[in-house]
mmCIF file as gemmi writes it, N, C-alpha and C atoms, coordinates in Angstrom:
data_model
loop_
_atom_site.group_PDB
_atom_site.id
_atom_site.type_symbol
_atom_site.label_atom_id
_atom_site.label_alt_id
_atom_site.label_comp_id
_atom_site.label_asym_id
_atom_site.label_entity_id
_atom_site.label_seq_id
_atom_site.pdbx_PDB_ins_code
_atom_site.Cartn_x
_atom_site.Cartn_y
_atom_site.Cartn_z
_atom_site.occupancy
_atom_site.B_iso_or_equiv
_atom_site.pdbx_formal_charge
_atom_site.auth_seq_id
_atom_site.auth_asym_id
_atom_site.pdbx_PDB_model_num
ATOM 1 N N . UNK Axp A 1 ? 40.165 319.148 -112.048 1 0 ? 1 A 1
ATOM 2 C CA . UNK Axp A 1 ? 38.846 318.592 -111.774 1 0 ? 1 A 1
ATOM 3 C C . UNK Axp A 1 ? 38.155 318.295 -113.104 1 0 ? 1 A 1
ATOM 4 N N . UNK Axp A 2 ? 37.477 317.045 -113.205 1 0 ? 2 A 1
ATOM 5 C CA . UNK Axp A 2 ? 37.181 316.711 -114.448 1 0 ? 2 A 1
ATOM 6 C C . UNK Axp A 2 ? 35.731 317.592 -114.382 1 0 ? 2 A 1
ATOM 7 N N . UNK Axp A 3 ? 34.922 317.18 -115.848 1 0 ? 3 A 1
ATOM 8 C CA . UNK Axp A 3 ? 33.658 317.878 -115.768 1 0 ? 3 A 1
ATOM 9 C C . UNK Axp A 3 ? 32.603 316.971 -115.988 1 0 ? 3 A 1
ATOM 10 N N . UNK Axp A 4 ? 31.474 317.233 -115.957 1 0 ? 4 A 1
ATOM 11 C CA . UNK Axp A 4 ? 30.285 316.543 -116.16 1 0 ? 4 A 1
ATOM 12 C C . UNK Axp A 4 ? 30.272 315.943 -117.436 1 0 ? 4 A 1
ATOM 13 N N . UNK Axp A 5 ? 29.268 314.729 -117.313 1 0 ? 5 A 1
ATOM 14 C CA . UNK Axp A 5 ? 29.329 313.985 -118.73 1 0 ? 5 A 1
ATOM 15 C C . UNK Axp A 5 ? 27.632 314.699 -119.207 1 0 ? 5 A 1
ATOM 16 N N . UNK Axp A 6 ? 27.585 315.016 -120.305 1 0 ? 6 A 1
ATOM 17 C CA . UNK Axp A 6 ? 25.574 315.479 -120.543 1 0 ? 6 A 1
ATOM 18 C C . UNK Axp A 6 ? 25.5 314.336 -121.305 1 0 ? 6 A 1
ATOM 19 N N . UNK Axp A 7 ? 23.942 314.051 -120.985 1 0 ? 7 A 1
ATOM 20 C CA . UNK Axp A 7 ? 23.292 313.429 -121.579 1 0 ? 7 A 1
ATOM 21 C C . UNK Axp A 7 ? 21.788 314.128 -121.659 1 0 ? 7 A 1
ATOM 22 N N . UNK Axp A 8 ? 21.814 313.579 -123.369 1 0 ? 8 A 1
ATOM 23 C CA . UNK Axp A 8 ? 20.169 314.708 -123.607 1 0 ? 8 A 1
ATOM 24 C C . UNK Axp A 8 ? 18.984 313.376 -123.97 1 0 ? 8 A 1
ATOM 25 N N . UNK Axp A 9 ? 17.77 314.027 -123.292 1 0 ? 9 A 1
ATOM 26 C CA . UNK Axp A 9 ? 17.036 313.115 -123.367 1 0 ? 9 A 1
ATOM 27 C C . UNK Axp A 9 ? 16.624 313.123 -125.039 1 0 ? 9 A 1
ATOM 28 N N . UNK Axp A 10 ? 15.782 312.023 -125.51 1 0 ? 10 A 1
ATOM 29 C CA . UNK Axp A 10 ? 15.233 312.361 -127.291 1 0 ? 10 A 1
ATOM 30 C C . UNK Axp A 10 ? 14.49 313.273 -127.235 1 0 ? 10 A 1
ATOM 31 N N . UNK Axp A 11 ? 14.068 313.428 -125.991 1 0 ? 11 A 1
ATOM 32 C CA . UNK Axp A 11 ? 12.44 314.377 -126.145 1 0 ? 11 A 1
ATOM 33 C C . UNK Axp A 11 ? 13.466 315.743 -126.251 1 0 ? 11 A 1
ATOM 34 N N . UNK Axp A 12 ? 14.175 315.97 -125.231 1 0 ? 12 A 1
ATOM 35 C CA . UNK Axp A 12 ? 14.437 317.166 -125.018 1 0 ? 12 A 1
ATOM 36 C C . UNK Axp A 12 ? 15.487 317.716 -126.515 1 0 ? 12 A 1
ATOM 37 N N . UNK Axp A 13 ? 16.288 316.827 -127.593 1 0 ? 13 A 1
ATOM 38 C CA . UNK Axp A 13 ? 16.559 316.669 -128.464 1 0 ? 13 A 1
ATOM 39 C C . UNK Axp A 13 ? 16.129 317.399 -129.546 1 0 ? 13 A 1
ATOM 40 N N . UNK Axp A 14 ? 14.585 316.564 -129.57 1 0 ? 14 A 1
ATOM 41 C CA . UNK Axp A 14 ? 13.328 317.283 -130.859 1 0 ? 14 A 1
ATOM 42 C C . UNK Axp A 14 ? 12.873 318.851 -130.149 1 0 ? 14 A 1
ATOM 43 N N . UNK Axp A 15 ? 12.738 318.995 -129.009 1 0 ? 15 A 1
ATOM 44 C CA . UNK Axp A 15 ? 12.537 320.19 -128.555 1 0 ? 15 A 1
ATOM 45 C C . UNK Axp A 15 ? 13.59 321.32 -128.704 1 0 ? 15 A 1
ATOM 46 N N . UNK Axp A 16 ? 14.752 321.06 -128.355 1 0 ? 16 A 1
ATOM 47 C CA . UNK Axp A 16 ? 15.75 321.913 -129.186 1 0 ? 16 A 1
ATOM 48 C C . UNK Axp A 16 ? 15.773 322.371 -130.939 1 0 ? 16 A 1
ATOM 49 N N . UNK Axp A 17 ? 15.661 320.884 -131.513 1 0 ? 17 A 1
ATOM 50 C CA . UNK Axp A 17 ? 15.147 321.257 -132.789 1 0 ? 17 A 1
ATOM 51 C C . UNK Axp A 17 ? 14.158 322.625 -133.297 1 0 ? 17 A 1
ATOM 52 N N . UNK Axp A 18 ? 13.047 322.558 -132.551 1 0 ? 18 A 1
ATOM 53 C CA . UNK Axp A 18 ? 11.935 322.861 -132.467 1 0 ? 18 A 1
ATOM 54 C C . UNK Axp A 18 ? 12.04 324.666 -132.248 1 0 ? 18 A 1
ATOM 55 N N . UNK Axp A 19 ? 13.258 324.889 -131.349 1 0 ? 19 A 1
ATOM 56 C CA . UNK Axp A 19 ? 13.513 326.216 -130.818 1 0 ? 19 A 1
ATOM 57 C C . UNK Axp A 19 ? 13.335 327.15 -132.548 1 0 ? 19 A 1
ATOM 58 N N . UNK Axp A 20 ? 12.655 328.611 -132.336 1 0 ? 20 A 1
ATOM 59 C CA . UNK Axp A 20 ? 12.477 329.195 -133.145 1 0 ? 20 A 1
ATOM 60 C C . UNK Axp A 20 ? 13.736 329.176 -134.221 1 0 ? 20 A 1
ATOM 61 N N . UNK Axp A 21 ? 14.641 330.281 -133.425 1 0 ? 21 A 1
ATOM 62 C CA . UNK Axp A 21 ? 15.938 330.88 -134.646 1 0 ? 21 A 1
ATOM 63 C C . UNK Axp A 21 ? 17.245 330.161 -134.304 1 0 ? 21 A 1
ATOM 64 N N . UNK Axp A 22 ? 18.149 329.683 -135.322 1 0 ? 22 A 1
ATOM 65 C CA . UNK Axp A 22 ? 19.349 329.067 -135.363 1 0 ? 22 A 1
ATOM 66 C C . UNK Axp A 22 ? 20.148 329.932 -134.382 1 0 ? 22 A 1
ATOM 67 N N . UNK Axp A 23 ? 19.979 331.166 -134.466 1 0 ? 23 A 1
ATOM 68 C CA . UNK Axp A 23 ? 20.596 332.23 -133.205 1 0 ? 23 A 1
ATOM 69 C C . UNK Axp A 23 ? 20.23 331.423 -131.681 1 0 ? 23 A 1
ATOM 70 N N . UNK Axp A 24 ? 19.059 331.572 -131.603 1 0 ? 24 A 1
ATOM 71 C CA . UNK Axp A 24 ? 18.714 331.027 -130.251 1 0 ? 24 A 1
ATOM 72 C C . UNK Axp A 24 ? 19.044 329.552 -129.69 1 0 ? 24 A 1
ATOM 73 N N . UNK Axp A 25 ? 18.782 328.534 -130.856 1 0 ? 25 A 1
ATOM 74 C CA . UNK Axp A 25 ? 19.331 326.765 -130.582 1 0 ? 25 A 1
ATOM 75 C C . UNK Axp A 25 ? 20.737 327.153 -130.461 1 0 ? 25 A 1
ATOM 76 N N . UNK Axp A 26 ? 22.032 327.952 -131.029 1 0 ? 26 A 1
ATOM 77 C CA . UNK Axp A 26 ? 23.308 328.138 -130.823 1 0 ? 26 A 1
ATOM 78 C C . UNK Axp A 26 ? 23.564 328.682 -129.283 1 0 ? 26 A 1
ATOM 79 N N . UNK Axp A 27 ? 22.581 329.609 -128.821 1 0 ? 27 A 1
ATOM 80 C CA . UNK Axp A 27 ? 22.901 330.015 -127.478 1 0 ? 27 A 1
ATOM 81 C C . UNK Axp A 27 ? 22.645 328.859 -126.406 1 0 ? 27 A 1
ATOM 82 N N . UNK Axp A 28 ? 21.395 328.303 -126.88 1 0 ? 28 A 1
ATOM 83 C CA . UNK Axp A 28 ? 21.089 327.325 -125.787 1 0 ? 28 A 1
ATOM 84 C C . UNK Axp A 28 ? 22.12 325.836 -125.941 1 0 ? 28 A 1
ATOM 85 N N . UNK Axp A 29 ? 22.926 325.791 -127.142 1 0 ? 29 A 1
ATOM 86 C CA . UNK Axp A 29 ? 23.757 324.68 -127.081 1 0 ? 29 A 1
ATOM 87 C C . UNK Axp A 29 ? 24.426 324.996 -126.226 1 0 ? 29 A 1
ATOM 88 N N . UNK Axp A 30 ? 25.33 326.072 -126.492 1 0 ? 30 A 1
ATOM 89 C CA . UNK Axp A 30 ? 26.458 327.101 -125.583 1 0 ? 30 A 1
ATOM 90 C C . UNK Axp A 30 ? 26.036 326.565 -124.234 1 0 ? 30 A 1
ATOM 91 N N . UNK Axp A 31 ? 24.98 326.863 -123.683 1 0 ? 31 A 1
ATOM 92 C CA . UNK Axp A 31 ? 24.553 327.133 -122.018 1 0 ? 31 A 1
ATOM 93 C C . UNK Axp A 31 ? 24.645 325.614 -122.332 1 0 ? 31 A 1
ATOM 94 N N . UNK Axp A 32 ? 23.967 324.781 -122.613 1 0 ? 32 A 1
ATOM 95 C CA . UNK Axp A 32 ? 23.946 323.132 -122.185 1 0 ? 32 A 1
ATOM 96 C C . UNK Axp A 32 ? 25.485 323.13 -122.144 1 0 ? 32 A 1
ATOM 97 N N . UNK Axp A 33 ? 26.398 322.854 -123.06 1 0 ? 33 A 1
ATOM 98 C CA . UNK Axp A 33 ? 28.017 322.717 -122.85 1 0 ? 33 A 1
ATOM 99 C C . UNK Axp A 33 ? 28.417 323.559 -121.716 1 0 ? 33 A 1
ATOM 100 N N . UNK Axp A 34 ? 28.302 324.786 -121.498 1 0 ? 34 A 1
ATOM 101 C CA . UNK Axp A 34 ? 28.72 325.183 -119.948 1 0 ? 34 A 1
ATOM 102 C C . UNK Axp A 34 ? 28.623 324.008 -119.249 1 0 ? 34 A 1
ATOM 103 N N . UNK Axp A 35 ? 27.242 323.811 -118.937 1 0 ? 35 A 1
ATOM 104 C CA . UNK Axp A 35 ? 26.4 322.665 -117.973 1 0 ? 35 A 1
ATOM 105 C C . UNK Axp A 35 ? 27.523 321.677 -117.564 1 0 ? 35 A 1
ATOM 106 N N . UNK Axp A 36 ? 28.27 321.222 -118.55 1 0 ? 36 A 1
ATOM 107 C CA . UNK Axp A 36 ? 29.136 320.058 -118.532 1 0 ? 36 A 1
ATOM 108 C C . UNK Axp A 36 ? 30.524 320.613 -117.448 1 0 ? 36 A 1
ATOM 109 N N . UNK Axp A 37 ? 30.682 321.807 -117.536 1 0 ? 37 A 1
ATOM 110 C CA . UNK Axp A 37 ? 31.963 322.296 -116.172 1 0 ? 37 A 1
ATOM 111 C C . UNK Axp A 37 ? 31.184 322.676 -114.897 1 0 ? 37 A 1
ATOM 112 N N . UNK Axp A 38 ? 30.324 323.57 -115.128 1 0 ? 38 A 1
ATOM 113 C CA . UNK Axp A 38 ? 29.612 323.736 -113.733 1 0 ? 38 A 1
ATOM 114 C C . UNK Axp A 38 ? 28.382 323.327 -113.998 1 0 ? 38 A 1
ATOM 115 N N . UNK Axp A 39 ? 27.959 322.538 -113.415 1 0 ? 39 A 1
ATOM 116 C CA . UNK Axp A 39 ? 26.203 322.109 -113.608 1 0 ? 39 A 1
ATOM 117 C C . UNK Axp A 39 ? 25.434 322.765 -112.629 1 0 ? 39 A 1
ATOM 118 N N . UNK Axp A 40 ? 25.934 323.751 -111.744 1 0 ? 40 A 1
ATOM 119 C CA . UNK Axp A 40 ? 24.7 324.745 -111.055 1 0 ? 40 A 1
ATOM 120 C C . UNK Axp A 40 ? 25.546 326.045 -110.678 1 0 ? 40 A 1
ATOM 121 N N . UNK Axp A 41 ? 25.155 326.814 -112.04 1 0 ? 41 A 1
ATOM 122 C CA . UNK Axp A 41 ? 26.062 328.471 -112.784 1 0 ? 41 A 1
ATOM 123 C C . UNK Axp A 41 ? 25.32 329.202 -111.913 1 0 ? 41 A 1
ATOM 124 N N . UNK Axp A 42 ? 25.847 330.059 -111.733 1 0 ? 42 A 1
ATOM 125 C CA . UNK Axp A 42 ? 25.482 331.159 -111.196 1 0 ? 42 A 1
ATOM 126 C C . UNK Axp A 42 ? 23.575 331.455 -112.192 1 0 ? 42 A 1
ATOM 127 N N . UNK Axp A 43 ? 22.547 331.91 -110.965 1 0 ? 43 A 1
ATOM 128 C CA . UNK Axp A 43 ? 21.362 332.007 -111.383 1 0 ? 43 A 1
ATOM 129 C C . UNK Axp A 43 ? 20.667 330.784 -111.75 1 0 ? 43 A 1
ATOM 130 N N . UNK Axp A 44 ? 21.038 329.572 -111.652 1 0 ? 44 A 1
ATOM 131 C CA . UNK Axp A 44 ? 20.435 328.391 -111.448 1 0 ? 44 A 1
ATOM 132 C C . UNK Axp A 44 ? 19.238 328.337 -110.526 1 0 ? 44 A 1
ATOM 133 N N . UNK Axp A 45 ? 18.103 327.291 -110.576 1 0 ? 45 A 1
ATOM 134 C CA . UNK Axp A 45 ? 17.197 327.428 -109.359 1 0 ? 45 A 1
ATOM 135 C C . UNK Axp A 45 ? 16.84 326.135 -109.509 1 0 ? 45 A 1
ATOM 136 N N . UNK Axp A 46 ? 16.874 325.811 -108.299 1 0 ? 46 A 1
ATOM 137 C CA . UNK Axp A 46 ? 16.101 324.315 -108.153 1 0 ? 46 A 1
ATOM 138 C C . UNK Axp A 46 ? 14.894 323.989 -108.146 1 0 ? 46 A 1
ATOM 139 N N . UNK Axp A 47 ? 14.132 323.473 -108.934 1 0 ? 47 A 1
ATOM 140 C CA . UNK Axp A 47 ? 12.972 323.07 -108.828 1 0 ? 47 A 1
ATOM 141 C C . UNK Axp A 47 ? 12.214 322.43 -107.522 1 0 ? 47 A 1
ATOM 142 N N . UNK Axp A 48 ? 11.505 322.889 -107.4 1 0 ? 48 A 1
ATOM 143 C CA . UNK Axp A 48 ? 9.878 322.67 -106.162 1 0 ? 48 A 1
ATOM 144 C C . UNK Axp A 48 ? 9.962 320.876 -106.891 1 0 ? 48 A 1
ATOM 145 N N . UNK Axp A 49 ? 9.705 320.624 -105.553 1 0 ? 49 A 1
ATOM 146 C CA . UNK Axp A 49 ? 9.3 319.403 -105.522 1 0 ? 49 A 1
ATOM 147 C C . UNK Axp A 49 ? 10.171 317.961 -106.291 1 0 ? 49 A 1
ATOM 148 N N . UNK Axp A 50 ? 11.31 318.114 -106.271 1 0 ? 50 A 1
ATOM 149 C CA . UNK Axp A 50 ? 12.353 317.567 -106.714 1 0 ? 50 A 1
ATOM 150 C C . UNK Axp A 50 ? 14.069 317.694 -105.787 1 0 ? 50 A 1
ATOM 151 N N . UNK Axp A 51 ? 14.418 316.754 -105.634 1 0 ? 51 A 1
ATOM 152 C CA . UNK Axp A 51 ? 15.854 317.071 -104.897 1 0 ? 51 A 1
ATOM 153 C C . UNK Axp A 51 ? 17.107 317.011 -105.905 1 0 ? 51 A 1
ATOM 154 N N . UNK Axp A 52 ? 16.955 316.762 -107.178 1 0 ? 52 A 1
ATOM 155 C CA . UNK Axp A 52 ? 18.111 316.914 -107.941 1 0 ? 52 A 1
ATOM 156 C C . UNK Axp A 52 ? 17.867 317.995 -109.629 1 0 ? 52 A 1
ATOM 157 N N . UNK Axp A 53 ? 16.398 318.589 -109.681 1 0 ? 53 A 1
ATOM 158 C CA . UNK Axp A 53 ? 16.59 319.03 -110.616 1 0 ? 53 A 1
ATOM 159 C C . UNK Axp A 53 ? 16.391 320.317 -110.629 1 0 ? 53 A 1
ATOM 160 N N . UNK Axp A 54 ? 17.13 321.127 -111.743 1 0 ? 54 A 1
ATOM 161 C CA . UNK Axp A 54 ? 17.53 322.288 -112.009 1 0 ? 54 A 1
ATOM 162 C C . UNK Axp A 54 ? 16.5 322.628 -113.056 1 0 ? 54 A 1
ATOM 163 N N . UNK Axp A 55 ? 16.631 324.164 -113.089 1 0 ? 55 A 1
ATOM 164 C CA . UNK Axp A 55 ? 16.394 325.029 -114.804 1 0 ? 55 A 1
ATOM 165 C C . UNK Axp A 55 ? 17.316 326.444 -114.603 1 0 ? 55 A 1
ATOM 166 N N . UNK Axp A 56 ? 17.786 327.021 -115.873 1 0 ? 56 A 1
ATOM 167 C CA . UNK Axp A 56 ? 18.596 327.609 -116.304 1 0 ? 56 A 1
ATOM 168 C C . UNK Axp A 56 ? 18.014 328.334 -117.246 1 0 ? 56 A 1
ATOM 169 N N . UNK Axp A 57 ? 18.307 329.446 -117.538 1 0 ? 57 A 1
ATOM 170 C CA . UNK Axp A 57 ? 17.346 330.342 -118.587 1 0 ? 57 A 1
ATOM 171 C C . UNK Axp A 57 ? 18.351 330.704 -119.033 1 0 ? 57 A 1
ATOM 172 N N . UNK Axp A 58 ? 17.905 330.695 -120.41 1 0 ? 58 A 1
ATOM 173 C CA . UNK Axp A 58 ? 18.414 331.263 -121.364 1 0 ? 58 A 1
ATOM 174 C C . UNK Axp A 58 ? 17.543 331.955 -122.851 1 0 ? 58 A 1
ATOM 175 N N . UNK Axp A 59 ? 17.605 333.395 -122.473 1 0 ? 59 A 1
ATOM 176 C CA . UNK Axp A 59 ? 16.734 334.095 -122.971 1 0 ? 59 A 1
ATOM 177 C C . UNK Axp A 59 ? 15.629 333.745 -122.448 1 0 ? 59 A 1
ATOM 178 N N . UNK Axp A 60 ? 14.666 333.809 -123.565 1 0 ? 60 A 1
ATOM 179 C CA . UNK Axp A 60 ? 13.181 333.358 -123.282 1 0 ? 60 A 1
ATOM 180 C C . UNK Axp A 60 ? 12.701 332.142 -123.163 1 0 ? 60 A 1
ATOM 181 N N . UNK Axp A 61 ? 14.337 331.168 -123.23 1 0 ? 61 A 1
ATOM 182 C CA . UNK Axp A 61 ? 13.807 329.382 -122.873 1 0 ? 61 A 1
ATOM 183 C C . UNK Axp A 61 ? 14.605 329.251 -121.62 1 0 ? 61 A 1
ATOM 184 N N . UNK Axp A 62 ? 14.158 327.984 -121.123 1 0 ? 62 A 1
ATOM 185 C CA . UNK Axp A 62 ? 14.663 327.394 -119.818 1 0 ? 62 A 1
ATOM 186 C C . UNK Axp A 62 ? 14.745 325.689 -120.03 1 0 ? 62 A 1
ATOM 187 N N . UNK Axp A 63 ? 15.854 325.594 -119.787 1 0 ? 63 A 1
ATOM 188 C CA . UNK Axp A 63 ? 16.781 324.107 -119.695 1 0 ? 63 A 1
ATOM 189 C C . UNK Axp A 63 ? 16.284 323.88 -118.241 1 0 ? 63 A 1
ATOM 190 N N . UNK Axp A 64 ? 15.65 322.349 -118.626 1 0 ? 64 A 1
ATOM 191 C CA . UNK Axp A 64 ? 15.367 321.579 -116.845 1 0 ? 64 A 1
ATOM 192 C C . UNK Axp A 64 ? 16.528 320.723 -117.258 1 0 ? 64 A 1
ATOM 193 N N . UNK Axp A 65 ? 17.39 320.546 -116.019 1 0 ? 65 A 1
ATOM 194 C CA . UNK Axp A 65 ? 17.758 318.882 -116.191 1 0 ? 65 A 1
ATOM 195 C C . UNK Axp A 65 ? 17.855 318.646 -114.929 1 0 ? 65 A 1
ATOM 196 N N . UNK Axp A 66 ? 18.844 317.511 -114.778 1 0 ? 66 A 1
ATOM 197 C CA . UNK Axp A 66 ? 19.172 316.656 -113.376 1 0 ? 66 A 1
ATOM 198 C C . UNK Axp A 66 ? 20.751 316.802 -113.013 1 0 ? 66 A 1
ATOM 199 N N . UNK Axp A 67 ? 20.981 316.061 -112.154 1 0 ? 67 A 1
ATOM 200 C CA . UNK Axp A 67 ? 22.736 316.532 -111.774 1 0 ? 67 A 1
ATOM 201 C C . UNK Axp A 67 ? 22.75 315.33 -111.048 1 0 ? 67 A 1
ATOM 202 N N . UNK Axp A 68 ? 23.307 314.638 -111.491 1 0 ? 68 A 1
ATOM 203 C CA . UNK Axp A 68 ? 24.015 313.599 -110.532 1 0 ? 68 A 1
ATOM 204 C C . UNK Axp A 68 ? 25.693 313.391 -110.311 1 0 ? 68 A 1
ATOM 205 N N . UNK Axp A 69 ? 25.377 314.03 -108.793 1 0 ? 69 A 1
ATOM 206 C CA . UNK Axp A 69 ? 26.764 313.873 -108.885 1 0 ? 69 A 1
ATOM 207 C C . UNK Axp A 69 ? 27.828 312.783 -108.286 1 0 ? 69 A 1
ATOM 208 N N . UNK Axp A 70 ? 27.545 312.113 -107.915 1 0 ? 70 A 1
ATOM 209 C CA . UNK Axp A 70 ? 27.831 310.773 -107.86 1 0 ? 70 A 1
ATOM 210 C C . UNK Axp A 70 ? 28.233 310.039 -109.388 1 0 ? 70 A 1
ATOM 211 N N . UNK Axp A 71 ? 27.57 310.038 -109.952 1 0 ? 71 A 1
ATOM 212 C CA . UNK Axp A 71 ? 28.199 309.709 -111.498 1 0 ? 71 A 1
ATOM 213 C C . UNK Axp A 71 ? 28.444 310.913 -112.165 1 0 ? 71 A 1
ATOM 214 N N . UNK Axp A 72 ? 28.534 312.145 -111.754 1 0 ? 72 A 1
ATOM 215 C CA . UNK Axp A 72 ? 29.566 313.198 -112.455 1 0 ? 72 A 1
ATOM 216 C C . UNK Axp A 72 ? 28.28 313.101 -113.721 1 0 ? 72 A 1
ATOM 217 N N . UNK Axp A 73 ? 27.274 313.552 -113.825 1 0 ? 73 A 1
ATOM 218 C CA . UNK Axp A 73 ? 26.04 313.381 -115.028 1 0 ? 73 A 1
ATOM 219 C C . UNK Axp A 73 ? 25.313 314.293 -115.187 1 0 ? 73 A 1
ATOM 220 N N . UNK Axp A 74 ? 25.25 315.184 -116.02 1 0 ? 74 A 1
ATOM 221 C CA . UNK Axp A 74 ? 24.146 316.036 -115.948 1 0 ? 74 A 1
ATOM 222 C C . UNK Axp A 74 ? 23.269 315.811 -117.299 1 0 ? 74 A 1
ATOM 223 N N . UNK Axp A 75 ? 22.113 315.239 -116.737 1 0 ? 75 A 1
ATOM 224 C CA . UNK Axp A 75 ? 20.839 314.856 -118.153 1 0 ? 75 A 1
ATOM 225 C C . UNK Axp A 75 ? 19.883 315.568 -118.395 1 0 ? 75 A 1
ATOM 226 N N . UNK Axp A 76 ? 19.762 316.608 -119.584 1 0 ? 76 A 1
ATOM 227 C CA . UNK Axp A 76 ? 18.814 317.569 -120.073 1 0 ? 76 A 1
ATOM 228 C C . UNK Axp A 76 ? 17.621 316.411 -120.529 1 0 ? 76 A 1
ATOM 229 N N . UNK Axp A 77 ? 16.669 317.218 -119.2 1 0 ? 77 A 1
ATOM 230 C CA . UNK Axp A 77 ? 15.129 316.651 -119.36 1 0 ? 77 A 1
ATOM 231 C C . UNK Axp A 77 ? 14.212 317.833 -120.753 1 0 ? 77 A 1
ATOM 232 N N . UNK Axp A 78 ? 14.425 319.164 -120.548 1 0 ? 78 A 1
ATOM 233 C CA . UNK Axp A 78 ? 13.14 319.276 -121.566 1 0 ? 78 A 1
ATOM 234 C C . UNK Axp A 78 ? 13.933 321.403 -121.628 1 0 ? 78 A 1
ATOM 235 N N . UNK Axp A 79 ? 13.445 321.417 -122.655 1 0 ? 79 A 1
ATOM 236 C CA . UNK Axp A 79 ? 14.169 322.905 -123.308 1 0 ? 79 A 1
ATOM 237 C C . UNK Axp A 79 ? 12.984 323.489 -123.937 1 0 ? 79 A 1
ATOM 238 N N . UNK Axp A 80 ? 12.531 324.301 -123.444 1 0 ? 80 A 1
ATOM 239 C CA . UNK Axp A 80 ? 11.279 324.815 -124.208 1 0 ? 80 A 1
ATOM 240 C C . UNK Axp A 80 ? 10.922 326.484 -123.764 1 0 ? 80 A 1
ATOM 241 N N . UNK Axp A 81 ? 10.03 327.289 -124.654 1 0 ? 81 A 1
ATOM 242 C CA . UNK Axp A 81 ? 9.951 328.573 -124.039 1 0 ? 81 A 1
ATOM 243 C C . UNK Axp A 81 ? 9.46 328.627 -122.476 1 0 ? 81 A 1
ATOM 244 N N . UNK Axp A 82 ? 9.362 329.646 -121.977 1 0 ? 82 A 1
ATOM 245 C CA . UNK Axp A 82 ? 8.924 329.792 -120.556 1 0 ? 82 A 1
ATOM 246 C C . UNK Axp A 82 ? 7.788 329.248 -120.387 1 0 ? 82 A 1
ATOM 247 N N . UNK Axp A 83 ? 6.848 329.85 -121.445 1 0 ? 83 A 1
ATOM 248 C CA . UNK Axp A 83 ? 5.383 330.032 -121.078 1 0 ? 83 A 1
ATOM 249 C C . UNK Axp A 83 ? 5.184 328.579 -121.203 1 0 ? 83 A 1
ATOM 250 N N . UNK Axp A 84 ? 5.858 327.698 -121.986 1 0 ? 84 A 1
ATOM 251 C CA . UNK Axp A 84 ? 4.872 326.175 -121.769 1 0 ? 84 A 1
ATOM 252 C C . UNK Axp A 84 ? 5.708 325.301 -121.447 1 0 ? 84 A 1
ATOM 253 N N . UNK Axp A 85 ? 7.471 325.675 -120.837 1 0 ? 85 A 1
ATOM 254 C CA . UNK Axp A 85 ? 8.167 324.383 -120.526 1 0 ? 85 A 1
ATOM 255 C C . UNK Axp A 85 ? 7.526 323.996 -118.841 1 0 ? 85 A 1
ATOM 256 N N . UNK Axp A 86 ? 7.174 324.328 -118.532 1 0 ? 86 A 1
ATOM 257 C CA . UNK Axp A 86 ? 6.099 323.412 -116.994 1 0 ? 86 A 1
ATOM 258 C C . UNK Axp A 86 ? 5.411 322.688 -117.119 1 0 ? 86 A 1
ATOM 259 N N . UNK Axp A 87 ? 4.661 322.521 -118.095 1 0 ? 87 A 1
ATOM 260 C CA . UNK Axp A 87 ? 3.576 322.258 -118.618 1 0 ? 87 A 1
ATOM 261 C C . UNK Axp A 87 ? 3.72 320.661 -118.668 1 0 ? 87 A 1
């Protein structure tokens, strides 16, 4: 079975940048590349008010993206700490 193709948005890009410690942007790369074999891991939750998008925590940040699976796609919308990735 093949795996997902990612695609990262720019925004969500500079926001990775942005993540505090090189420790933490390395974990959250890690979890996005998972993303690409299973795009809804164990502890996934679907977002309210949306029919295709996800978030994923990792540590004290949370990865939103989308899943399309019809084109086999999973596109990271926005990576940011808890307290203000809703926002």
């Amino acid at each position: 079975m093949a795996g997902y193709r990612l695609l990262i948005k720019a925004s969500a890009a500079k926001e990775l940048e942005a993540v505090g410690t090189k420790a933490d942007r390395r974990r959250i790369v890690e979890r996005i590349r998972a993303l690409a074999a299973i795009p809804r891991p164990q502890g996934v939750e679907k977002l309210a008010g949306y029919a295709d998008r996800y978030r994923v925590r990792q540590g004290s940040y949370r990865i939103v993206y989308l899943v399309d699976d019809s084109r086999r796609e999973v596109t990271i919308f926005k990576i940011g700490h808890r307290k203000d990735v809703y926002r």
